[in-house]
C-alpha positions as CSV (number, residue, x, y, z in Angstrom):
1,X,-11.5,7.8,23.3
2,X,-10.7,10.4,20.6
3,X,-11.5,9.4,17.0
4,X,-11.7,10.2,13.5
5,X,-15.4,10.1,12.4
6,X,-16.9,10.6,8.6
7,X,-20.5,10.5,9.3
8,X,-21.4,11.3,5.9
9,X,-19.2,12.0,2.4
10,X,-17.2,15.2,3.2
11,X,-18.5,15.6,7.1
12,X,-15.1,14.3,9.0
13,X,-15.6,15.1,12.7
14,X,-13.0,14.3,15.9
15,X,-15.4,13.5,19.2
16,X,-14.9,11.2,22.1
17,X,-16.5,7.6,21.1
18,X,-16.9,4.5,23.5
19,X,-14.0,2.4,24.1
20,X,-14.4,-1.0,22.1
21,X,-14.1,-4.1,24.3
22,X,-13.0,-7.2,22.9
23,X,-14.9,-10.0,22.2
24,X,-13.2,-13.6,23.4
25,X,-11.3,-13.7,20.1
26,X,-10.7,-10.0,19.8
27,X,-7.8,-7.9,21.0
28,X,-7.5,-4.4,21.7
29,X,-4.9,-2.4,20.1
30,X,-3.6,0.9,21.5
31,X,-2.7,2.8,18.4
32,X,0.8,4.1,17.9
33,X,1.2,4.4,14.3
34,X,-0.9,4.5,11.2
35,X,-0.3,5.8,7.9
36,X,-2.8,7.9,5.9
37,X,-3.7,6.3,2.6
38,X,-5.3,7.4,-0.7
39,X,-8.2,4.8,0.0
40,X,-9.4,7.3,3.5
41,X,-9.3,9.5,1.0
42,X,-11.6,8.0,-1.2
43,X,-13.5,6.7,2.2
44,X,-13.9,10.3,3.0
45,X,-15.3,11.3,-0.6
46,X,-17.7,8.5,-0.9
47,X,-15.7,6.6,-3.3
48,X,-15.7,3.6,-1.6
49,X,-17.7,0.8,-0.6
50,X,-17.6,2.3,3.3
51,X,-20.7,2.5,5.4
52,X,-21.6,5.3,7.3
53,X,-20.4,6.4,9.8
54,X,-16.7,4.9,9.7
55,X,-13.7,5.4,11.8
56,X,-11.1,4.7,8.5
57,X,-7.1,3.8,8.9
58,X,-5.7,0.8,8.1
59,X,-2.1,0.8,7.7
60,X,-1.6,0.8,11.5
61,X,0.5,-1.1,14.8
62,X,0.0,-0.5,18.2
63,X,0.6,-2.0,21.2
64,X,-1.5,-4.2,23.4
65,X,-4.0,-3.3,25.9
66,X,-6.9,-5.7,26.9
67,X,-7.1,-9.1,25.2
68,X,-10.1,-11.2,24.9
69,X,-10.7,-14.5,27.2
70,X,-9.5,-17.2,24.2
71,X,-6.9,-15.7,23.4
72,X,-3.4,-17.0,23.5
73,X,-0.8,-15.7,21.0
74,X,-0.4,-12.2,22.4
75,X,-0.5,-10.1,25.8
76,X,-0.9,-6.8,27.1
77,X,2.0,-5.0,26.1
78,X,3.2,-7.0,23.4
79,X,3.8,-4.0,20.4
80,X,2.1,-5.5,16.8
81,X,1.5,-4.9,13.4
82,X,-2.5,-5.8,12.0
83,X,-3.3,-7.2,9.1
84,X,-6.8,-5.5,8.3
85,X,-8.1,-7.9,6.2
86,X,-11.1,-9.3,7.0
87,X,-11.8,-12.5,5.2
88,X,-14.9,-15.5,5.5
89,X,-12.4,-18.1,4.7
90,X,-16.0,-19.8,3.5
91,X,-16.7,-18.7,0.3
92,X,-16.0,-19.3,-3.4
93,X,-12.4,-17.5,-3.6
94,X,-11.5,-18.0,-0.4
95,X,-11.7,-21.6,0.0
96,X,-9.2,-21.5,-3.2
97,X,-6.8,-19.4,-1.4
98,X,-7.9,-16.4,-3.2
99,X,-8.7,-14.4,-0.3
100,X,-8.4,-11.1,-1.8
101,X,-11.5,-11.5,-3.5
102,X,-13.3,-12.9,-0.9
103,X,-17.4,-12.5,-1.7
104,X,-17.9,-11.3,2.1
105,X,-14.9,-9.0,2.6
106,X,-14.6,-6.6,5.3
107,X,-11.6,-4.4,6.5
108,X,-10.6,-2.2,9.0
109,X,-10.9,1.2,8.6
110,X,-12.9,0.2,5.6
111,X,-16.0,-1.6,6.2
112,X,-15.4,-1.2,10.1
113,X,-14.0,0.8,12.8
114,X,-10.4,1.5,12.0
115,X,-7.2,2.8,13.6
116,X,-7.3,6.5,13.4
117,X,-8.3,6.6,16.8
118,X,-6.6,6.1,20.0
119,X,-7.3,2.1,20.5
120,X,-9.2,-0.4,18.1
121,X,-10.3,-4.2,18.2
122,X,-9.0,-6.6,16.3
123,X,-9.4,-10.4,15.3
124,X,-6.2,-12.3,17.2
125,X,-5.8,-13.5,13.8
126,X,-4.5,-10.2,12.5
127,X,-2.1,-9.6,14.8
128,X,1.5,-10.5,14.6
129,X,3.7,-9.3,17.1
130,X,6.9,-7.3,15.7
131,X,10.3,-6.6,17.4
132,X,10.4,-3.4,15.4
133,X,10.8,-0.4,17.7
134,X,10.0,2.4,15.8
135,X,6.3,1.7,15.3
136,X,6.1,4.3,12.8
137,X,7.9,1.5,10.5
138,X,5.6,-1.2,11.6
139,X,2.7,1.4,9.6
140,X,4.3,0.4,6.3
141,X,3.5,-3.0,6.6
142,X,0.5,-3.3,5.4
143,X,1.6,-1.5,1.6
144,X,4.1,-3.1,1.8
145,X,2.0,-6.5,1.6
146,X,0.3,-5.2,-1.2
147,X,3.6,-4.6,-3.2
148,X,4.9,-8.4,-2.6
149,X,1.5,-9.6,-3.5
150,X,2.1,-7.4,-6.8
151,X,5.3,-8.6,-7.4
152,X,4.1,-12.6,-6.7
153,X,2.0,-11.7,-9.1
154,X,3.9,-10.4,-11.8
155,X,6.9,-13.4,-11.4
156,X,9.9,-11.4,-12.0
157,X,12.8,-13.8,-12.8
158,X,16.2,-13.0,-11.5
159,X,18.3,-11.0,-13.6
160,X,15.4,-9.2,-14.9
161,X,15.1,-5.1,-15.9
162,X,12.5,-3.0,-14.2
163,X,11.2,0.3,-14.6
164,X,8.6,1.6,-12.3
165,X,6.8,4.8,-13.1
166,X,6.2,6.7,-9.7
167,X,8.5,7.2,-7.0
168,X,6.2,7.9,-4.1
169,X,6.3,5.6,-1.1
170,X,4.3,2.8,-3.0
171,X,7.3,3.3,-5.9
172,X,10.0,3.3,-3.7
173,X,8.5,0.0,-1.9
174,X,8.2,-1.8,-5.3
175,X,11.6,-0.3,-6.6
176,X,13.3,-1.9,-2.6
177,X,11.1,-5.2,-3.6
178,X,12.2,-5.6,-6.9
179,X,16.3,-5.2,-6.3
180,X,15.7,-7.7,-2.6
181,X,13.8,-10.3,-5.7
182,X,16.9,-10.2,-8.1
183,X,16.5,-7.8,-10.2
184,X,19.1,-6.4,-12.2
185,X,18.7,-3.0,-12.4
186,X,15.5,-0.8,-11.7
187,X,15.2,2.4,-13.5
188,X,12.3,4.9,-12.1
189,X,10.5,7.8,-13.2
190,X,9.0,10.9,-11.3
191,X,8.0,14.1,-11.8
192,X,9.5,15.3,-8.5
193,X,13.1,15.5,-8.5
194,X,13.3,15.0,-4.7
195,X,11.3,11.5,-5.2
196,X,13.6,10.7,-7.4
197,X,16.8,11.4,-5.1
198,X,15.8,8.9,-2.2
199,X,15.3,6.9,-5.6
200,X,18.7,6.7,-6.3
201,X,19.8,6.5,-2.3
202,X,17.7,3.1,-2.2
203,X,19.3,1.7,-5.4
204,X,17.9,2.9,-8.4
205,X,20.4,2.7,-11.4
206,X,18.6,5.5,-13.1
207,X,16.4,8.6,-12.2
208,X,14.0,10.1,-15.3
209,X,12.0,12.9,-14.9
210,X,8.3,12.0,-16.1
211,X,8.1,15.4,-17.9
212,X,11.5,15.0,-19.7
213,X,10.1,16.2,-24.0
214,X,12.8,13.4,-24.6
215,X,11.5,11.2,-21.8
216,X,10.1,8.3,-24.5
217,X,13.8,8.7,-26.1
218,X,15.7,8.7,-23.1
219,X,14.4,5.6,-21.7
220,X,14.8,3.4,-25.5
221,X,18.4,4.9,-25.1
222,X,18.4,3.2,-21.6
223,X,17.0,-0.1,-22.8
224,X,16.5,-0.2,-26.7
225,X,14.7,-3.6,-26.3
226,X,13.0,-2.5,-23.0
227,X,12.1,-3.5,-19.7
228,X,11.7,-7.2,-18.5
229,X,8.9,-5.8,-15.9
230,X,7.7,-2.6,-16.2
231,X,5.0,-2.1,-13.1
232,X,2.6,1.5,-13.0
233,X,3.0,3.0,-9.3
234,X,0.9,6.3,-10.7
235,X,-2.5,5.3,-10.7
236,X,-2.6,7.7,-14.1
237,X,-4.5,6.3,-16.8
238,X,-2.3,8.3,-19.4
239,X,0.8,6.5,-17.8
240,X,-0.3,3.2,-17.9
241,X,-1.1,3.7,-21.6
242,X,2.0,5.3,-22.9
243,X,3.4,2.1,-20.5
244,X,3.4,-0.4,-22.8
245,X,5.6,1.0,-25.3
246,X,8.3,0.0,-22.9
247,X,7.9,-2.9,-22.1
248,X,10.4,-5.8,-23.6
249,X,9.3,-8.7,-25.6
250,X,7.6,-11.4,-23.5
251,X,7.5,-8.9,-21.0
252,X,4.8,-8.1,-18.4
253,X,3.1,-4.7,-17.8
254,X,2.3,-4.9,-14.0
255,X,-1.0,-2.3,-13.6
256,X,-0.6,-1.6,-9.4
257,X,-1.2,2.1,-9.5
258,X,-5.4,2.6,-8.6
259,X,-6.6,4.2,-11.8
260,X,-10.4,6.2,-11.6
261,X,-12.8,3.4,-12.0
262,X,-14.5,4.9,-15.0
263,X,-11.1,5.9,-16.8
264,X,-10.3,4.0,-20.5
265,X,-7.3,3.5,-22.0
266,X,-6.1,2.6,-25.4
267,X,-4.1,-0.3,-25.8
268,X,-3.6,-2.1,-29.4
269,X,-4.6,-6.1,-29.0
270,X,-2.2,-6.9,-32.0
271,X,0.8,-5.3,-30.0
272,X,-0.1,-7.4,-27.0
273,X,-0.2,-10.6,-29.5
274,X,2.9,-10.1,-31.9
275,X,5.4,-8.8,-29.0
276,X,3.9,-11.7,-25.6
277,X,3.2,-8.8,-23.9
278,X,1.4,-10.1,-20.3
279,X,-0.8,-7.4,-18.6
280,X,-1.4,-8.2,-15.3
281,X,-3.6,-6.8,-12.4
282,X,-2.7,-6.6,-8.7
283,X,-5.7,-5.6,-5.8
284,X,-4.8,-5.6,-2.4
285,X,-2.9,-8.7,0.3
286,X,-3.4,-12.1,-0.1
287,X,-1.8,-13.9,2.8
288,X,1.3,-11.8,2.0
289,X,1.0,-9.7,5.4
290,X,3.8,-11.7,7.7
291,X,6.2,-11.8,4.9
292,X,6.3,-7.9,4.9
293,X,6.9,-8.0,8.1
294,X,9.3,-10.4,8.2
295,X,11.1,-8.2,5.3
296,X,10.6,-4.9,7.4
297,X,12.0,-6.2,10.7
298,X,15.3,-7.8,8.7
299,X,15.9,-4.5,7.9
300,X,16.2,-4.9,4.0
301,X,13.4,-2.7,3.7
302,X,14.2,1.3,4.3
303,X,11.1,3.3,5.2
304,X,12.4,6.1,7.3
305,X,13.1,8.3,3.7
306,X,9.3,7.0,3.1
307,X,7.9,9.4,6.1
308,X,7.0,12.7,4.7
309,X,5.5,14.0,8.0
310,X,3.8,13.0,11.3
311,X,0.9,14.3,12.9
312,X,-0.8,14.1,15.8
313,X,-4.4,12.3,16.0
314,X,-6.4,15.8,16.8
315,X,-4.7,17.0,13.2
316,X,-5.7,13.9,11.0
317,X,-8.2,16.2,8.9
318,X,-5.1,18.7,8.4
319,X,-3.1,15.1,7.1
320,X,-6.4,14.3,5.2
321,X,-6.3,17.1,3.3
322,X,-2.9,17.6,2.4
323,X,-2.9,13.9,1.0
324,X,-6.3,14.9,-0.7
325,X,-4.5,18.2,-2.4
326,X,-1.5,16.3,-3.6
327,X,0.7,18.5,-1.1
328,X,2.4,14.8,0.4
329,X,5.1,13.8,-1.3
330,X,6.0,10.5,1.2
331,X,3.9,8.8,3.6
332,X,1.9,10.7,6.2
333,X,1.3,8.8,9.5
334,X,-0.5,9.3,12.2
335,X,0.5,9.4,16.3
336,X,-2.2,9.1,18.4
């Protein structure tokens, strides 16, 4: 089968690689869709905790092909959406339902083979079969797990204000999340005035641009008290800083965005005391995987305006690199 390969940092290669069999608990997955993600980027770089070599992709659905002799859920044919988590279910964290930090983690296209290929093997665990029909949907399951998990994490009440800086596909899924959870209005900011257009087609109340001169006055003229949840979709350390000046008493600062692992930022610990300010983190899915899908197959979540581009798998290093550069504006995906 064809396959995205990174032997090494920086050396991506497509060759022919065996065919994966399943083992009696495995199934294997023809691959229809999968979305390109800043993490294969990182993967590609060396930024990551991969081993070498690595077939990446993990925000992928398929359909189908072999299944292993135990298994009993699915069948050839059946189209699904995969969870890539790995967990041990044994250790520490996961025995307290804390899965995303489990002490043995592994994930596809992370730690092993992955989807950008033409077929990959799966646990029959992390498979759920979908009734979506446009596969390419079924790709935006997996962020789209990460955002609820975010947004269990940061308890929004209903009624509540949110801004979100960012309005790229991870944006736009948290601004979709946020108005499906109650919220009262959701104001976003972008420096791309297109983003911020299928913004305001998905329900944003207002659109700011991020590099308004009057963008720190424009958004107290919004909300003078500020923002109930105000949640960082950038991954910009400068963002998450300046941040926290807009968030409302009591409120909660909801870091989502992946910063540089070595960046700082300044934050004043009296501010944080004298105005409740919560500060809260947000890595990865924890057992919120069916509930996206169950949100993406009522149809409450919109992802077609999320697609910047498909591309075919012999072009994946062409996607890779235009996500690399900063050239996508929506979601890249995949079509083997």
């Amino acid at each position: 089968m064809l396959a995205a390969v990174i032997n090494k940092p920086n050396d991506l290669e497509m060759k022919e690689v065996p065919t994966p069999a399943p083992k009696s608990n495995e199934v294997l997955v023809r691959v229809k869709a999968c979305g390109v993600c800043g993490t294969d980027v990182h993967i590609f770089k060396g930024e990551f905790i991969s081993p070498y070599p690595i077939i990446p992709g993990h925000e992928l659905a398929g359909v189908v092909e072999q299944i292993g002799s135990e298994v009993t859920t699915v069948k050839p044919g059946d189209a699904v959406a995969v969870d890539p988590s790995l967990f041990c279910e044994s250790c520490y964290f996961c025995v307290q339902n804390k899965q995303n930090h489990c002490e043995n983690w592994n994930g596809l296209g992370n730690t092993v083979a992955g989807a950008f290929a033409e077929f990959v093997v799966v646990p029959e665990a992390n498979v759920f079969k979908t009734t979506l029909k446009d596969l390419r949907h079924a790709a935006f399951v997996e962020p789209l797990a990460c955002v609820i998990y975010g947004h269990e994490r940061a308890r929004m009440s209903i009624g509540d204000s949110v801004l979100i800086f960012g309005a790229g596909p991870i944006g736009l899924l948290h601004l979709q999340v946020a108005l499906r959870a109650g919220a009262s209005v959701v104001d976003i900011v972008d420096l791309k005035p297109g983003r911020l257009e299928i913004a305001k087609s998905l329900g944003a109340r207002r659109t700011i641009l991020g590099d308004d001169p009057n963008l720190k006055g424009a958004l107290h003229d919004i909300e003078p008290r500020g923002y109930d949840l105000v949640i960082d979709a950038t991954g910009a350390p400068k963002v998450v800083e300046n941040a926290v000046q807009y968030v409302k008493n009591s409120g909660k600062l909801l870091i989502f965005g992946v910063c540089p692992p070595d960046a700082k930022i300044s934050i004043s610990p009296f501010e944080i005391y004298k105005r409740d300010i919560e500060i809260i983190g947000s890595f990865a899915i924890r057992k919120t995987y069916l509930a996206a899908l169950r949100m993406m197959e009522s149809g409450y979540i919109k992802v077609d305006p999320l697609i910047g581009g498909t591309f075919p798998l012999s072009e994946f290093p062409k996607a890779l690199d235009i996500v690399a550069n900063g050239k996508a504006d929506m979601k890249l995906v995949i079509i083997p």
